[in-house]
SEMARMI-48341 format. One record per residue: residue number from 1; x, y, z of N, C-alpha, C in turn. Coordinates in nm, 4 decimals, always signed. Example, Ala and Ser with C-alpha at 12.3 -4.5 7.8 and 13.67 -1.06 7.14 Angstrom:
2
{pos = 1 nxx = +1.3190 nyy = -0.5690 nzz = +0.7800 caxx = +1.2300 cayy = -0.4500 cazz = +0.7800 cxx = +1.3200 cyy = -0.3300 czz = +0.7800}
{pos = 2 nxx = +1.2850 nyy = -0.2250 nzz = +0.7080 caxx = +1.3670 cayy = -0.1060 cazz = +0.7140 cxx = +1.2900 cyy = +0.0030 czz = +0.7870}
// end
This chain:
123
{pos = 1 nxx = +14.3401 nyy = -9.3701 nzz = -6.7642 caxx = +14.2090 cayy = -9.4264 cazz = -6.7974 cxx = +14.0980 cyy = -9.3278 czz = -6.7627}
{pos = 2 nxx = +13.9887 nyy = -9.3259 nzz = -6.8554 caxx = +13.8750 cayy = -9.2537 cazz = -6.8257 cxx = +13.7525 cyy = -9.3363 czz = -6.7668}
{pos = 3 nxx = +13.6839 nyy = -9.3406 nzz = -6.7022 caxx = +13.5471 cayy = -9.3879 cazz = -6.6476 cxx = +13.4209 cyy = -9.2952 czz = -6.7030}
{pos = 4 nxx = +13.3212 nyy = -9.3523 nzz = -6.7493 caxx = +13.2358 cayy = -9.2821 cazz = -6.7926 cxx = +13.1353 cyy = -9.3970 czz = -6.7419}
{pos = 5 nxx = +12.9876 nyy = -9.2891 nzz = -6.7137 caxx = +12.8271 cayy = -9.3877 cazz = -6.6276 cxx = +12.7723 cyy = -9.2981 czz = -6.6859}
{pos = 6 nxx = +12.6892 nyy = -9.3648 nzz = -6.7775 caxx = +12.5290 cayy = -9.3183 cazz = -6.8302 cxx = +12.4416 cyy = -9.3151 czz = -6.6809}
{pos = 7 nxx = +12.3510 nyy = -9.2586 nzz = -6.7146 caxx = +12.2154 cayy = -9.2656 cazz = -6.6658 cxx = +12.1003 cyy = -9.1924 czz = -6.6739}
{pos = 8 nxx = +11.9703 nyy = -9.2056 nzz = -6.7170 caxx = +11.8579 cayy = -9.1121 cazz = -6.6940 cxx = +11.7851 cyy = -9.1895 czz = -6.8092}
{pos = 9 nxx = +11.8172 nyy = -9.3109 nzz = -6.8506 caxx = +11.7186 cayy = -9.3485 cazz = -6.9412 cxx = +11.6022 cyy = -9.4342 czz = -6.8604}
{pos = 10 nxx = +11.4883 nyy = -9.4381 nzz = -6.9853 caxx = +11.3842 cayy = -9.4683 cazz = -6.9247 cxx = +11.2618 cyy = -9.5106 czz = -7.0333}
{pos = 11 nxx = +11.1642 nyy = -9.5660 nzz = -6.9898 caxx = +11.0361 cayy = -9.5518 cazz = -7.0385 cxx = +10.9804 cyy = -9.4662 czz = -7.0676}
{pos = 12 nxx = +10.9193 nyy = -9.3627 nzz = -7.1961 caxx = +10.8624 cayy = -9.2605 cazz = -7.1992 cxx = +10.7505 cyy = -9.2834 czz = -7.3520}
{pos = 13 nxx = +10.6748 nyy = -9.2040 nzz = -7.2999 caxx = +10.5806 cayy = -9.1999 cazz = -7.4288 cxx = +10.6291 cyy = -9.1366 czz = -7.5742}
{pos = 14 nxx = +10.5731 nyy = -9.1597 nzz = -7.6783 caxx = +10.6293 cayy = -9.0715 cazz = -7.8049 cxx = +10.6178 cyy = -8.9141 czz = -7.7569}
{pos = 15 nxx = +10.6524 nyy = -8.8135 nzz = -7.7945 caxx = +10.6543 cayy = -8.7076 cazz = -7.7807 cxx = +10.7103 cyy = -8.6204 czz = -7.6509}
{pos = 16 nxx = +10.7374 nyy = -8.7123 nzz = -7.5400 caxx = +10.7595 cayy = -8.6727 cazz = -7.4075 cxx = +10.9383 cyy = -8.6607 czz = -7.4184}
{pos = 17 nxx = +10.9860 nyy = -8.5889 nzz = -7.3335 caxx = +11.1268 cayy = -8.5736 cazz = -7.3094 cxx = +11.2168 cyy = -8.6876 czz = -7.2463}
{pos = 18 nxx = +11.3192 nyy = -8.6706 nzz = -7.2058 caxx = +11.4395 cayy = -8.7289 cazz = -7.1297 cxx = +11.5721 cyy = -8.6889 czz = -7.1107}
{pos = 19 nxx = +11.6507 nyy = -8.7215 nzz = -6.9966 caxx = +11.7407 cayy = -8.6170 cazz = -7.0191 cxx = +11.8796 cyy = -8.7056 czz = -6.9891}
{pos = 20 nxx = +11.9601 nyy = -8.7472 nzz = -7.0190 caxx = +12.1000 cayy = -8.8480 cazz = -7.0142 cxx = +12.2374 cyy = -8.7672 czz = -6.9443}
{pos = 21 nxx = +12.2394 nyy = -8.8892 nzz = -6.8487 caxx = +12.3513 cayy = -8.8109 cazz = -6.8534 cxx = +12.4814 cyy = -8.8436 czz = -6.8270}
{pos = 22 nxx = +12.5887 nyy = -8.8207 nzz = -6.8910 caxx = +12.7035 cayy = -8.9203 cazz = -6.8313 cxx = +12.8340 cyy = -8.8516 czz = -6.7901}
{pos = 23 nxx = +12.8908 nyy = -8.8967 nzz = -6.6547 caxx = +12.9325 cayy = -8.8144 cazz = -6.5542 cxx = +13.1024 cyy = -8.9297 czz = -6.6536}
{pos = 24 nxx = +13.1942 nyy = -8.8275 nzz = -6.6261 caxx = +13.3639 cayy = -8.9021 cazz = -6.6350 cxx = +13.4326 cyy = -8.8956 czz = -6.5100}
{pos = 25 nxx = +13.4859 nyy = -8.9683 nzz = -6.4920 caxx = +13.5850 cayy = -8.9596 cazz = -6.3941 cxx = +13.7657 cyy = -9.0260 czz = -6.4154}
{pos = 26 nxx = +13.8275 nyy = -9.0051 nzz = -6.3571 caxx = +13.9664 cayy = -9.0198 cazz = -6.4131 cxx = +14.0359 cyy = -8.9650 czz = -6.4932}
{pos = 27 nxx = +14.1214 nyy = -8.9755 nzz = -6.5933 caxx = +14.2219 cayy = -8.8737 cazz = -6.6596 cxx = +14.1329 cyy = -8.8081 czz = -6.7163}
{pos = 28 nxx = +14.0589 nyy = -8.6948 nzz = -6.7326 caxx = +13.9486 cayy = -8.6783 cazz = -6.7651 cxx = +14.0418 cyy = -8.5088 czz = -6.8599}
{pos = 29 nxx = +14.1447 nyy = -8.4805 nzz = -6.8208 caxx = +14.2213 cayy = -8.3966 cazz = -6.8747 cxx = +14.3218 cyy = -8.4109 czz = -7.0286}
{pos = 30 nxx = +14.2279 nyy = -8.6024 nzz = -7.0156 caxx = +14.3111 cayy = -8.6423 cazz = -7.1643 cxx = +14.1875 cyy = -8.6235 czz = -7.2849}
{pos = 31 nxx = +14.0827 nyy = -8.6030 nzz = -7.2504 caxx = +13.9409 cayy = -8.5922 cazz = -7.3139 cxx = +13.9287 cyy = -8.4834 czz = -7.4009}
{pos = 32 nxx = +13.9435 nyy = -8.4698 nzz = -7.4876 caxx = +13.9084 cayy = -8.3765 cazz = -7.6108 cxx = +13.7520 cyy = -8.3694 czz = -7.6796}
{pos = 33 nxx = +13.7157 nyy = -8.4738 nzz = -7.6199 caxx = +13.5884 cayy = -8.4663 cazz = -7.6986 cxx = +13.4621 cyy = -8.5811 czz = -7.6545}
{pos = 34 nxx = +13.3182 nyy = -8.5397 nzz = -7.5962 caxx = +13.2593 cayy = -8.6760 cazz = -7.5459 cxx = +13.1663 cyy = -8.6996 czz = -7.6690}
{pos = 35 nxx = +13.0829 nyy = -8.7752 nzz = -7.6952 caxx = +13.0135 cayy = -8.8324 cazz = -7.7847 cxx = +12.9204 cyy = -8.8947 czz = -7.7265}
{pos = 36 nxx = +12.7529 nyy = -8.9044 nzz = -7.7836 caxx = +12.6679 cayy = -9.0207 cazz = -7.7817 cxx = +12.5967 cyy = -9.0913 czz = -7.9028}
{pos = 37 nxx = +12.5961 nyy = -9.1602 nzz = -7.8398 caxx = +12.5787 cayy = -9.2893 cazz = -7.9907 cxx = +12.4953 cyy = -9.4105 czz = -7.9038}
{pos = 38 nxx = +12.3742 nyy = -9.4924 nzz = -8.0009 caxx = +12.2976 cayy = -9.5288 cazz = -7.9759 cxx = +12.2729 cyy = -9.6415 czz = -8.0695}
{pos = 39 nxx = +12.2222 nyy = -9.7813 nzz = -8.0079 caxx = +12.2542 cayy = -9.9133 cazz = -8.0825 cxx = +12.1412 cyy = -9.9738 czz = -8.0938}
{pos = 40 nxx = +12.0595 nyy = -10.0282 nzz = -8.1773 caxx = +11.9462 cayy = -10.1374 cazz = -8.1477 cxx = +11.9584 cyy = -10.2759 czz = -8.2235}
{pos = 41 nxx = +11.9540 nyy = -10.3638 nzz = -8.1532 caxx = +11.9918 cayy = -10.5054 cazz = -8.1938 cxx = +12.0155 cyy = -10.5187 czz = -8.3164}
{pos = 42 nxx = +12.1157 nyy = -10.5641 nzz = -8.4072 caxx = +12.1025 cayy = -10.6228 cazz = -8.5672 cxx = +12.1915 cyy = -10.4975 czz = -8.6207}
{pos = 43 nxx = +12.2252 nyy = -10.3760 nzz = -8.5237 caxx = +12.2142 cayy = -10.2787 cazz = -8.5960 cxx = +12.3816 cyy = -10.2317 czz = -8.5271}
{pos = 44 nxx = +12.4560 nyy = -10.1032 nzz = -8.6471 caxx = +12.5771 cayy = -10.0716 cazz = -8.6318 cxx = +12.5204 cyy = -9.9585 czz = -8.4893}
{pos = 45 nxx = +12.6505 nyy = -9.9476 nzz = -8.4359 caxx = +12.6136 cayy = -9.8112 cazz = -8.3245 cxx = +12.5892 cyy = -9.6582 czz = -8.3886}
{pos = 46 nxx = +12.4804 nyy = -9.6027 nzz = -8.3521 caxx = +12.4827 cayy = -9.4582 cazz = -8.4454 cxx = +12.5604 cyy = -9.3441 czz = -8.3665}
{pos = 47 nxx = +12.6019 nyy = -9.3051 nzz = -8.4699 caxx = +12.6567 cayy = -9.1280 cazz = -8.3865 cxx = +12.5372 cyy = -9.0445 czz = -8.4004}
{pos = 48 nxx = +12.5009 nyy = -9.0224 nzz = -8.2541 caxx = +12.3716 cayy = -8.9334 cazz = -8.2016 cxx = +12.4510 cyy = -8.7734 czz = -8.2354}
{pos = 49 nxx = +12.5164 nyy = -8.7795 nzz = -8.1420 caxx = +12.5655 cayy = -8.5716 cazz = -8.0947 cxx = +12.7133 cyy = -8.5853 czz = -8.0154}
{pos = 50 nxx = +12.8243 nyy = -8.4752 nzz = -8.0265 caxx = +12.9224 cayy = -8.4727 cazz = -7.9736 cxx = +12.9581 cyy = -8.3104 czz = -7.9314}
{pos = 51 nxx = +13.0534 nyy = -8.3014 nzz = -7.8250 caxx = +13.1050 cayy = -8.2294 cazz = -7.7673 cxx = +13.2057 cyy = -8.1683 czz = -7.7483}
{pos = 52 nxx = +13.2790 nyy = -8.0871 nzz = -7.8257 caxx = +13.4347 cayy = -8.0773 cazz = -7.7219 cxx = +13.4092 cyy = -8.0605 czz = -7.5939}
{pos = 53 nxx = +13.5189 nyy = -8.1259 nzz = -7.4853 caxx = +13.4999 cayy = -8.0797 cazz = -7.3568 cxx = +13.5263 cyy = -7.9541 czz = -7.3020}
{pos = 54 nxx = +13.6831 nyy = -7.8758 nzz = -7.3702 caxx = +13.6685 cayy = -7.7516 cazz = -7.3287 cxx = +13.5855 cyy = -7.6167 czz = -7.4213}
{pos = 55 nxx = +13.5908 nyy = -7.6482 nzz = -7.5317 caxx = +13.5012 cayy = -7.5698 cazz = -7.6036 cxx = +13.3586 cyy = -7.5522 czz = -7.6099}
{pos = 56 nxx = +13.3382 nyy = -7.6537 nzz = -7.5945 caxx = +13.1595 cayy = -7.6431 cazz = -7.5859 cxx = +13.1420 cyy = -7.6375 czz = -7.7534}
{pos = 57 nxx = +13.2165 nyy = -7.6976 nzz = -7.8725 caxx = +13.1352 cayy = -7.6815 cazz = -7.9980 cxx = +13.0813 cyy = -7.8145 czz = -8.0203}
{pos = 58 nxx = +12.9714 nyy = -7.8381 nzz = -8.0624 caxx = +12.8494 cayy = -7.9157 cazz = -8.0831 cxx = +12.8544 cyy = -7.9907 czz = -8.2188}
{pos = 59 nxx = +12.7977 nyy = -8.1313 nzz = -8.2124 caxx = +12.7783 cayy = -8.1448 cazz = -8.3045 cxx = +12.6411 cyy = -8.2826 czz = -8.3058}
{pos = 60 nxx = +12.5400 nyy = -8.2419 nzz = -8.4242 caxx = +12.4089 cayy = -8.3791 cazz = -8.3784 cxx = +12.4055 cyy = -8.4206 czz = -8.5174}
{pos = 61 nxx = +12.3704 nyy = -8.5119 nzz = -8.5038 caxx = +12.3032 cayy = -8.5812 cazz = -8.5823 cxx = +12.1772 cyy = -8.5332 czz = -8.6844}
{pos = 62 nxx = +12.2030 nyy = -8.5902 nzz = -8.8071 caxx = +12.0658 cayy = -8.4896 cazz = -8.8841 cxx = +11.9315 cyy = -8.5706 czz = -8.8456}
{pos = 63 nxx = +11.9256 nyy = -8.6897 nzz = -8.7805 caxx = +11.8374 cayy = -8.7234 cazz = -8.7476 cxx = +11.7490 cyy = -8.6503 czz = -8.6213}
{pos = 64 nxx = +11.8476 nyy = -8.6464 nzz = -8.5378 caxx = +11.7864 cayy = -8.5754 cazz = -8.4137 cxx = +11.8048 cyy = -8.4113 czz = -8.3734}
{pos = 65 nxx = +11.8737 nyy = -8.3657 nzz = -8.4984 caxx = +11.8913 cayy = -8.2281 cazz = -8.5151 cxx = +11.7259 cyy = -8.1185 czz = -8.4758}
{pos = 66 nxx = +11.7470 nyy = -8.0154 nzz = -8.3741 caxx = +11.6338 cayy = -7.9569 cazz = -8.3547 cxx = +11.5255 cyy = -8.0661 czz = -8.2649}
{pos = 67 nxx = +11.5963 nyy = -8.1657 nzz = -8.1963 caxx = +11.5018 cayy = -8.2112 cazz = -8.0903 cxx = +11.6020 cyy = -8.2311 czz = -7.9719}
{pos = 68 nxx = +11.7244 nyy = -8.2972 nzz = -7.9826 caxx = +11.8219 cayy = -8.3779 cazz = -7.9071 cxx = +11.9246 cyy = -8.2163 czz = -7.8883}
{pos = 69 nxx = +11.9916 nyy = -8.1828 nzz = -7.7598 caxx = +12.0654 cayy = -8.0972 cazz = -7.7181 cxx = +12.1742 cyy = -8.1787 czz = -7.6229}
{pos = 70 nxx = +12.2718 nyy = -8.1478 nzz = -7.7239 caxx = +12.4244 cayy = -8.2198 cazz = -7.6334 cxx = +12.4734 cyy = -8.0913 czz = -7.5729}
{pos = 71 nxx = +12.4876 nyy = -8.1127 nzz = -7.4318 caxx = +12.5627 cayy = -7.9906 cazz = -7.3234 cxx = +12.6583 cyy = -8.0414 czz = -7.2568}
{pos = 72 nxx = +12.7203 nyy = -7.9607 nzz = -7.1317 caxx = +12.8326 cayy = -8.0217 cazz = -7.0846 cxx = +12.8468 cyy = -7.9421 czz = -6.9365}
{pos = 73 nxx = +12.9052 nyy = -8.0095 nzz = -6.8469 caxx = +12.9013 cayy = -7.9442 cazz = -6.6989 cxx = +13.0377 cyy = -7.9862 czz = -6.6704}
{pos = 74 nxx = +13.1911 nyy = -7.8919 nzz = -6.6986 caxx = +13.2623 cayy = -7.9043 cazz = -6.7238 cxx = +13.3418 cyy = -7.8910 czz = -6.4995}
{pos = 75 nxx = +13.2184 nyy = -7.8256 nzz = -6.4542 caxx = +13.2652 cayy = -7.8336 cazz = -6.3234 cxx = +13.2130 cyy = -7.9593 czz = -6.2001}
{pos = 76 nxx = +13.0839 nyy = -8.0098 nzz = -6.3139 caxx = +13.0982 cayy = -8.1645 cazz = -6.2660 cxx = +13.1190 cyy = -8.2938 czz = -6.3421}
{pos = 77 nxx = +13.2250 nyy = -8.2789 nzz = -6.4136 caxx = +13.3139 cayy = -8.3675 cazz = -6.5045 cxx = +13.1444 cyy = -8.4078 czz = -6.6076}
{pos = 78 nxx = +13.0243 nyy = -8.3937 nzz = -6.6187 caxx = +12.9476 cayy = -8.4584 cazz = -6.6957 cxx = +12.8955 cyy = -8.3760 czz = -6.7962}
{pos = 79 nxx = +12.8544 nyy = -8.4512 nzz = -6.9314 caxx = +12.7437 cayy = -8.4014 cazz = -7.0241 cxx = +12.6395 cyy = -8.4778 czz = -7.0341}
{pos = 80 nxx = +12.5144 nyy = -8.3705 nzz = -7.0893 caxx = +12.4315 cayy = -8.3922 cazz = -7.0767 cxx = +12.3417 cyy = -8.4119 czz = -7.2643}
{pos = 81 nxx = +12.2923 nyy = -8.5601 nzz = -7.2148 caxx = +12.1968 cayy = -8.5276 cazz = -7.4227 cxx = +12.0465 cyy = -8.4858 czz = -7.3643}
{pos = 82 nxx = +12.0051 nyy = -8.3705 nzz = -7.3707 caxx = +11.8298 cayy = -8.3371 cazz = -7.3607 cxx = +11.7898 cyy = -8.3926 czz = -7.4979}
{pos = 83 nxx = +11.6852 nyy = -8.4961 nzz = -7.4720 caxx = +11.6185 cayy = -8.5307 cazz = -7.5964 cxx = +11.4742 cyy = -8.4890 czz = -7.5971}
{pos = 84 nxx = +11.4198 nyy = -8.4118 nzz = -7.6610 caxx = +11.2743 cayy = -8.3591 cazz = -7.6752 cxx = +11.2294 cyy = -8.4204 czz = -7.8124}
{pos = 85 nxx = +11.0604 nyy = -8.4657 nzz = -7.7758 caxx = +10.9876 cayy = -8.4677 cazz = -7.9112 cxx = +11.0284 cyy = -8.6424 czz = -7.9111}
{pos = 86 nxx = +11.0256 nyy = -8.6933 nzz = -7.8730 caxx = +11.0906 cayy = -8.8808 cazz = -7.8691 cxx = +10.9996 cyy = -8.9326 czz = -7.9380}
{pos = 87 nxx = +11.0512 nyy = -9.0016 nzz = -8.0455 caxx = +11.0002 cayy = -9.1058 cazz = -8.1357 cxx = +11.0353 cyy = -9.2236 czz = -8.0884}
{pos = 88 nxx = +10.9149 nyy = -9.3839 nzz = -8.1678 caxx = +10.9495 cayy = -9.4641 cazz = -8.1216 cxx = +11.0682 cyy = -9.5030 czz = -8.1707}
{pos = 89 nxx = +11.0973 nyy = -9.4918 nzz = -8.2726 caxx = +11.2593 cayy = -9.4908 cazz = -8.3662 cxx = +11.3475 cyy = -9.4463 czz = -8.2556}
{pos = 90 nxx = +11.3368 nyy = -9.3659 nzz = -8.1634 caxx = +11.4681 cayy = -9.3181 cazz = -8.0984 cxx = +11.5127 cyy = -9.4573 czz = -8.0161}
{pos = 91 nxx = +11.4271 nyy = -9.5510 nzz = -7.9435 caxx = +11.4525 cayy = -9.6181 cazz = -7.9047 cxx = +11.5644 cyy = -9.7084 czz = -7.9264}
{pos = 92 nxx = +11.6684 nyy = -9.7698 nzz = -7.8334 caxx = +11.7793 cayy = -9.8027 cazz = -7.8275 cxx = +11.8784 cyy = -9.8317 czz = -7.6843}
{pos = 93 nxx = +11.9852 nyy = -9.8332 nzz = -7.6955 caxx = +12.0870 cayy = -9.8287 cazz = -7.5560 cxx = +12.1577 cyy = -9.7273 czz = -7.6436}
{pos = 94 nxx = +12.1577 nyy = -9.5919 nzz = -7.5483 caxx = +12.2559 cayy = -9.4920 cazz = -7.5473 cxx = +12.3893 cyy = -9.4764 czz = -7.4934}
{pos = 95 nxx = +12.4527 nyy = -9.4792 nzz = -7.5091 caxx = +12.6354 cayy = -9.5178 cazz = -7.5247 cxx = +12.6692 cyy = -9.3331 czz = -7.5439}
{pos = 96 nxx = +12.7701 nyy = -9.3445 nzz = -7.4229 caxx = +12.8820 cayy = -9.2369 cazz = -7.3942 cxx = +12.9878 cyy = -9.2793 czz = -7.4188}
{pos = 97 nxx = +13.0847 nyy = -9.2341 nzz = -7.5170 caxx = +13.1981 cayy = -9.2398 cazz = -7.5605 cxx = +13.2881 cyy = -9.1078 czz = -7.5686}
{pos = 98 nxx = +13.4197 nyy = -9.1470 nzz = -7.4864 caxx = +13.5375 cayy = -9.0366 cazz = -7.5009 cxx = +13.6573 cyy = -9.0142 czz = -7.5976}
{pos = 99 nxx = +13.6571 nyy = -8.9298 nzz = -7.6619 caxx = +13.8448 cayy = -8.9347 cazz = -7.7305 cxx = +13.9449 cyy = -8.8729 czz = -7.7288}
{pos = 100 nxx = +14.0332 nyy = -8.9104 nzz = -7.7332 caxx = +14.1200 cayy = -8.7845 cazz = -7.6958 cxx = +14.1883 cyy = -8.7053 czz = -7.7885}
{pos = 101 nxx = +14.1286 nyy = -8.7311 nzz = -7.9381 caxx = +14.1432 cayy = -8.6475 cazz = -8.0107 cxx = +14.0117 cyy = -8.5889 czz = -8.1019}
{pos = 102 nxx = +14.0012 nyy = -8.5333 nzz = -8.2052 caxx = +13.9115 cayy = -8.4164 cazz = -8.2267 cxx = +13.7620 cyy = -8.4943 czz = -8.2798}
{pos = 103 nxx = +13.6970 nyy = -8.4457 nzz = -8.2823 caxx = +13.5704 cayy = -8.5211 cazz = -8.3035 cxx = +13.5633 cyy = -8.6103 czz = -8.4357}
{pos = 104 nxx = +13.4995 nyy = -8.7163 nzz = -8.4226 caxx = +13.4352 cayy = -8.7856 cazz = -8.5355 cxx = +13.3213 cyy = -8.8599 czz = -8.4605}
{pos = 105 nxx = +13.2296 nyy = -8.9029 nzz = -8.5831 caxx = +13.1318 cayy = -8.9563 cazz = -8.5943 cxx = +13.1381 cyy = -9.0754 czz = -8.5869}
{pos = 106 nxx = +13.2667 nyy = -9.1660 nzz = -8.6102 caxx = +13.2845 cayy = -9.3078 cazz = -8.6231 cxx = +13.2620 cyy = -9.3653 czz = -8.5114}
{pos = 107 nxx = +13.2063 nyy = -9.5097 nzz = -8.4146 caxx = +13.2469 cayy = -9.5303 cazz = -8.2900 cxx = +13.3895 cyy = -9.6020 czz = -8.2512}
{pos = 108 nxx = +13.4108 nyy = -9.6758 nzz = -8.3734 caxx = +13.5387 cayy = -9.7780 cazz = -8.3474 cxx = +13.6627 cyy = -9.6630 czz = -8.3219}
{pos = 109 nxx = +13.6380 nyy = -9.5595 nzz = -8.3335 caxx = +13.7600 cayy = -9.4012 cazz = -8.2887 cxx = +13.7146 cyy = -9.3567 czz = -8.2087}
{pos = 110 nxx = +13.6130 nyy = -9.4062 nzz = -8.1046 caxx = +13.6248 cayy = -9.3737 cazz = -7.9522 cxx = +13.7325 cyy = -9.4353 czz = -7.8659}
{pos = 111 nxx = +13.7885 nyy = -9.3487 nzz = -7.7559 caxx = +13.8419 cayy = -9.4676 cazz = -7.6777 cxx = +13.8132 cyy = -9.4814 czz = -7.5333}
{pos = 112 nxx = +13.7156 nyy = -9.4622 nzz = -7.5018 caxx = +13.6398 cayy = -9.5325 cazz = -7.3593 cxx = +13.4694 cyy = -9.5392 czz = -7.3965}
{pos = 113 nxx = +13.4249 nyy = -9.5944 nzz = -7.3387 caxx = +13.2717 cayy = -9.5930 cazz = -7.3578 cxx = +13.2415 cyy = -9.6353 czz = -7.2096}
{pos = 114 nxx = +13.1117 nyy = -9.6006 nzz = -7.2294 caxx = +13.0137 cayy = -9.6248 cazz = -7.1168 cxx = +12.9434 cyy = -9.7499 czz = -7.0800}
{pos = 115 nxx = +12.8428 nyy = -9.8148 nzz = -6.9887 caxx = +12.7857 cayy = -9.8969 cazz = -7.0175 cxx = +12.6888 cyy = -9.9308 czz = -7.0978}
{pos = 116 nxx = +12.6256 nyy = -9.7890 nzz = -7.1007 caxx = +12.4709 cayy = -9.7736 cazz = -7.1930 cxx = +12.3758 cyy = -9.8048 czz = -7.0998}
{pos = 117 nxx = +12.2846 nyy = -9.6942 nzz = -7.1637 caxx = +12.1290 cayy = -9.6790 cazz = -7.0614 cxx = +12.0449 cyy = -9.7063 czz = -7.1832}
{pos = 118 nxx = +11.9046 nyy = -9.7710 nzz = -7.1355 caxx = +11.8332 cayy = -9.7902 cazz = -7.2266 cxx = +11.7245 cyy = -9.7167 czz = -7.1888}
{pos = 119 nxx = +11.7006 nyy = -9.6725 nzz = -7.3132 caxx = +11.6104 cayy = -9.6011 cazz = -7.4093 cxx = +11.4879 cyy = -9.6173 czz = -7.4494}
{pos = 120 nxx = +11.3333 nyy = -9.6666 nzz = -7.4362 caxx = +11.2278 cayy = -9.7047 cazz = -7.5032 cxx = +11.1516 cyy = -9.5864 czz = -7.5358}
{pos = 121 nxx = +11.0531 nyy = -9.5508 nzz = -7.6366 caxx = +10.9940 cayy = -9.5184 cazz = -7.6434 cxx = +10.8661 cyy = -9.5668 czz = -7.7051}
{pos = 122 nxx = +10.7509 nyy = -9.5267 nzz = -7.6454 caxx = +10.6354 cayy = -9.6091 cazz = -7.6453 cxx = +10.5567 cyy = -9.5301 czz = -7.7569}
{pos = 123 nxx = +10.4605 nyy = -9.6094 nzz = -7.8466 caxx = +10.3841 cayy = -9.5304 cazz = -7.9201 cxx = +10.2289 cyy = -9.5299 czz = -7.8906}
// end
């Protein structure tokens, strides 16, 4: 089993930053790949940005492409989403999801998730 904890969301104005971050713990050697994805009521979960864990190749969203930076701190089991430039649209609960095979965009092909941190942004 993998364990994954969001945290660093918050209240912020439009245009101001934030920085997420979600730490794994446990078989964490079965992880091929972390993911974030982001939900607002009524609505399917989106694929934000993903990670391989040992590679470091990237992948975002065309929405948040050139604002949002998915990283990874492979010596303290966590990655990190830097989101710059925040719209009120970004607003949501941000969701960390692991898989243990190669990336996709889908969420129902994650297989651990997080609790989710929430997200506002103010206009």
């Amino acid at each position: 089993q993998v364990q994954l904890v969001e945290s660093g969301g918050g209240l912020v104005q439009a245009g101001g930053s934030l920085r997420l971050s979600c730490a794994a713990s446990g078989r964490t050697g079965s992880i091929y790949g972390l993911g974030w994805f982001r939900q607002v009521p009524g609505k399917e979960r989106e694929f934000v940005a993903a990670i391989t864990w040992s590679g470091g190749s990237t992948f975002h969203a065309d929405s948040v492409k050139g604002r949002f930076t998915i990283s990874r701190d492979n010596a303290k089991n966590t990655v990190y989403l830097q989101m710059n430039s925040l719209k009120p649209e970004d607003t949501a609960v941000y969701y960390c999801a692991a898989r243990k095979r190669h990336i996709v965009t889908t969420s129902y092909e994650y297989d651990y998730w997080g609790q989710g941190t929430q997200v506002t942004v103010s206009s």
